[in-house]
C-alpha positions as CSV (number, residue, x, y, z in Angstrom):
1,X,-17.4,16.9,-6.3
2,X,-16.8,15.4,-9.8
3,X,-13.7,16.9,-12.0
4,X,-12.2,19.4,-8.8
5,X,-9.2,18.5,-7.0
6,X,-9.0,16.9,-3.8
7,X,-5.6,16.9,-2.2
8,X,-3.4,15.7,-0.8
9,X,-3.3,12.0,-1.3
10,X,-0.7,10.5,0.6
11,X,0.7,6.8,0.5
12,X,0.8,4.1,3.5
13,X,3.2,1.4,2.7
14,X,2.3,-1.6,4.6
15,X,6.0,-3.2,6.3
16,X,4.8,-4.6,9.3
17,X,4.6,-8.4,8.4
18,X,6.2,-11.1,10.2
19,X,6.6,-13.2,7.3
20,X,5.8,-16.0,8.6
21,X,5.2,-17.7,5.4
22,X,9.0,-17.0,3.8
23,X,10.2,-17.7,7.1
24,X,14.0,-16.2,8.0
25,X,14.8,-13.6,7.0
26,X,12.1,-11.2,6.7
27,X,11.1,-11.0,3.4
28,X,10.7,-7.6,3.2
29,X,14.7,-7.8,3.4
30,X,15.5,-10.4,0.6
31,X,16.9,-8.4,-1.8
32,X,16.2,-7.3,-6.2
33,X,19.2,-6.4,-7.8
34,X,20.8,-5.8,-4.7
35,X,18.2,-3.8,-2.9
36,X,15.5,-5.0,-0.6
37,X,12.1,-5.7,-1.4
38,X,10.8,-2.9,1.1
39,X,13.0,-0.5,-0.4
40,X,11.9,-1.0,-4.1
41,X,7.9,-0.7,-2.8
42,X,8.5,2.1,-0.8
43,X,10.6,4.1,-3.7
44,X,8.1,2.8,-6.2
45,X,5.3,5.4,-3.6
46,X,7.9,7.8,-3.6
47,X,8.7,8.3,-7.7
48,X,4.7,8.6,-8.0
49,X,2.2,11.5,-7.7
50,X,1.2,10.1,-4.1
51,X,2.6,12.6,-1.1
52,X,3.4,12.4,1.2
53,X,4.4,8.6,2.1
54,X,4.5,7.1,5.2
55,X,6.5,3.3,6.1
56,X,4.4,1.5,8.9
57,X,7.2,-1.0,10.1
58,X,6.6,-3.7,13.0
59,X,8.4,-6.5,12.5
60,X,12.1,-6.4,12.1
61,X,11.6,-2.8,12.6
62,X,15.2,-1.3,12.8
63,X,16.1,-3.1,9.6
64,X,12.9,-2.3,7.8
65,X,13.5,1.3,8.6
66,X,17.5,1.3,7.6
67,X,16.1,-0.3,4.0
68,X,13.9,2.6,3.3
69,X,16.2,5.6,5.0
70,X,17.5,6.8,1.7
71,X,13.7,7.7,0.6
72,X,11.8,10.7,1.3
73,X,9.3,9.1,3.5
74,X,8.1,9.0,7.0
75,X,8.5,5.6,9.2
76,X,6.2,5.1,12.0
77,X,5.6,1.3,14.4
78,X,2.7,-0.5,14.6
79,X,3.7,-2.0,18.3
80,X,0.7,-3.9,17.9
81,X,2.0,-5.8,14.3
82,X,1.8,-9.2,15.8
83,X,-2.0,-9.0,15.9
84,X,-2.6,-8.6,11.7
85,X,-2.3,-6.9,8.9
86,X,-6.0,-4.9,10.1
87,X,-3.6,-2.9,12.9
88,X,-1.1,-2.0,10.0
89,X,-4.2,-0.5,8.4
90,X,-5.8,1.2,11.2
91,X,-2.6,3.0,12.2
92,X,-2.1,3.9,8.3
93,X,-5.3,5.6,8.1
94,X,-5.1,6.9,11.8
95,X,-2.4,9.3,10.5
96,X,-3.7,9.8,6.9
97,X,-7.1,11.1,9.5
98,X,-5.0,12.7,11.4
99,X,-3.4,14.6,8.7
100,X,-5.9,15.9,6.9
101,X,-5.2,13.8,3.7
102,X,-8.2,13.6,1.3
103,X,-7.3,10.0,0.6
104,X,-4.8,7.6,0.9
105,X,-3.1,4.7,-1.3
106,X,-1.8,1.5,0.7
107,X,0.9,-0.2,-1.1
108,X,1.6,-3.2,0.3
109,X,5.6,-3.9,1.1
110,X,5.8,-7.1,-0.2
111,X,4.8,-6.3,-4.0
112,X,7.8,-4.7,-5.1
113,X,6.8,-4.6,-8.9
114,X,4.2,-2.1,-9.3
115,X,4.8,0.4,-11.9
116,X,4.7,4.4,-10.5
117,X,2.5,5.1,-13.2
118,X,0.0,2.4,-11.9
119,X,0.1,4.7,-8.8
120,X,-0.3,7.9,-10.6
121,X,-3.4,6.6,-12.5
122,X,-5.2,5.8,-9.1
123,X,-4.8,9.0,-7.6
124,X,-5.6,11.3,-11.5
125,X,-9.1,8.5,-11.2
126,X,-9.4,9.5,-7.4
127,X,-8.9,13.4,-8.0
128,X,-11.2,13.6,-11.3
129,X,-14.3,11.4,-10.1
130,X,-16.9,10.9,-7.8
131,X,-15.2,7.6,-6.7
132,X,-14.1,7.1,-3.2
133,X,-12.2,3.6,-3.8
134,X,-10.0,3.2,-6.7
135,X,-8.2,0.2,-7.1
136,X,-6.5,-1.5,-10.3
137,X,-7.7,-4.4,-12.3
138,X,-5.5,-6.8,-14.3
139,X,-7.0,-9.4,-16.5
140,X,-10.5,-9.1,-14.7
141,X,-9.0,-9.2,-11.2
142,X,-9.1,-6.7,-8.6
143,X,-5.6,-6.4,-7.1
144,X,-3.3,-3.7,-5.5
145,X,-2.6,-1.0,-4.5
146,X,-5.6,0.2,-3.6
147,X,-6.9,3.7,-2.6
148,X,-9.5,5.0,-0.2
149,X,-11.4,8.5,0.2
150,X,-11.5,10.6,3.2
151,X,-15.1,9.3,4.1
152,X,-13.4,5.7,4.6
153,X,-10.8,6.9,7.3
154,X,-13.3,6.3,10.2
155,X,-14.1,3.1,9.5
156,X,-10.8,1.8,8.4
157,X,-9.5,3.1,11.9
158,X,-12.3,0.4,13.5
159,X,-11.1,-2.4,10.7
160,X,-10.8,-5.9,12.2
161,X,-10.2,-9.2,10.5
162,X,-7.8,-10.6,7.5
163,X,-10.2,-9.0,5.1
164,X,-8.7,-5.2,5.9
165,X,-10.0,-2.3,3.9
166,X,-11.5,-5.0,1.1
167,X,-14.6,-5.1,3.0
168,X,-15.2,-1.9,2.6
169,X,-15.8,-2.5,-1.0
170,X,-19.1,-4.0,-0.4
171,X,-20.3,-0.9,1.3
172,X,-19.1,1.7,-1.6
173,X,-21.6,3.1,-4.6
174,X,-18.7,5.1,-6.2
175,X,-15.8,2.5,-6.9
176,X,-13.7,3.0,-9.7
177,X,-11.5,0.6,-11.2
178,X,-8.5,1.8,-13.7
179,X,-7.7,-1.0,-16.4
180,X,-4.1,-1.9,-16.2
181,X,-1.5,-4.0,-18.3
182,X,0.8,-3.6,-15.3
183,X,1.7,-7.1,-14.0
184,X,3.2,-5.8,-10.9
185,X,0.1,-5.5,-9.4
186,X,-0.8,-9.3,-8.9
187,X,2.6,-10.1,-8.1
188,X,3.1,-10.3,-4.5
189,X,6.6,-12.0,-3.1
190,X,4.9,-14.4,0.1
191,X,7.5,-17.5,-0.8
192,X,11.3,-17.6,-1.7
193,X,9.2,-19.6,-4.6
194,X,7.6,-16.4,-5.3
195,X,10.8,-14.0,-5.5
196,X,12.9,-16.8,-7.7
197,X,9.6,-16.7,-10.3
198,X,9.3,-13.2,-10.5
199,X,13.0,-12.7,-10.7
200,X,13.7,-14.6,-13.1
């Protein structure tokens, strides 16, 4: 219902990758002013109005986890990581489902740039509309993180494909998209190219 409360909205950050495409190490490891990349994502979730949050790790799992350990957030494998992003998703909005969350935010780990506000802005759209996706857009693009309503859970649980939740969007009457100057939110880190650029 339009203008009442829907809580709570919980956060899924997505730190499963195998990074094939930085190569060694993981990039979720390479490190911003002396932290790593996962760990700046996962305390951007934190400092926002999504709770709780939730780490999905898979790859390099033990180191993933010791990057984040000093946030207030859960960690939970995918064991089945090696298979796609899609089982990252499933398993995030498996527990959001199974938690009783009224929607959920996936941050992806490797976009470690995203302003808390951006965050914030997406659930206040979520919680004060009708809309049951809510995703940012930047200069006319759609781009991350994105956030889905309860009513998506089930079918995000049966995702398959590269695609993930963004084939959903064709399927949704009430998507609301929040204007954003935040750059962070096109800037993913796939390329030790990517991290120098961003970086600098």
């Amino acid at each position: 219902m339009s203008g009442e409360t829907r809580t709570p909205v919980g956060a899924i950050v997505l730190a499963a990758g195998t990074s094939q495409r930085f190569g060694a190490p993981n990039k979720l490891l390479a490190t911003i002013e002396g932290e790593p990349i996962v760990y700046h994502t996962t305390a951007i979730a934190c400092a926002s109005s999504a709770t709780p949050v939730v780490a999905v790790t898979g790859a390099a799992r033990g180191a993933v986890a010791s990057a984040v350990r000093s946030c207030p957030v859960t960690v939970r494998y995918n064991q089945d990581y090696a298979s796609g992003q899609a089982s990252t998703v499933r398993l995030g909005a498996k527990i959001a489902r199974d938690a009783g969350w009224a929607g959920l935010v996936y941050c992806l780990g490797d976009m470690p740039f995203v302003d808390p506000a951006t965050l914030d802005r997406l659930v206040d759209r979520f919680q004060s509309t009708d809309a049951t996706i809510v995703y940012p857009e930047y200069n006319g693009q759609r781009a991350n993180p994105v956030l889905f309503g309860e009513r998506w859970f089930d079918a995000l649980v049966s995702i398959e494909g590269d695609r993930g939740g963004r084939q959903l969007f064709d399927q949704c009457g009430s998507i609301g998209a929040v204007q954003c100057t935040d750059a962070g939110v096109v800037r993913d880190i796939d390329t030790p190219q990517d991290l120098d650029r961003y970086c600098d």
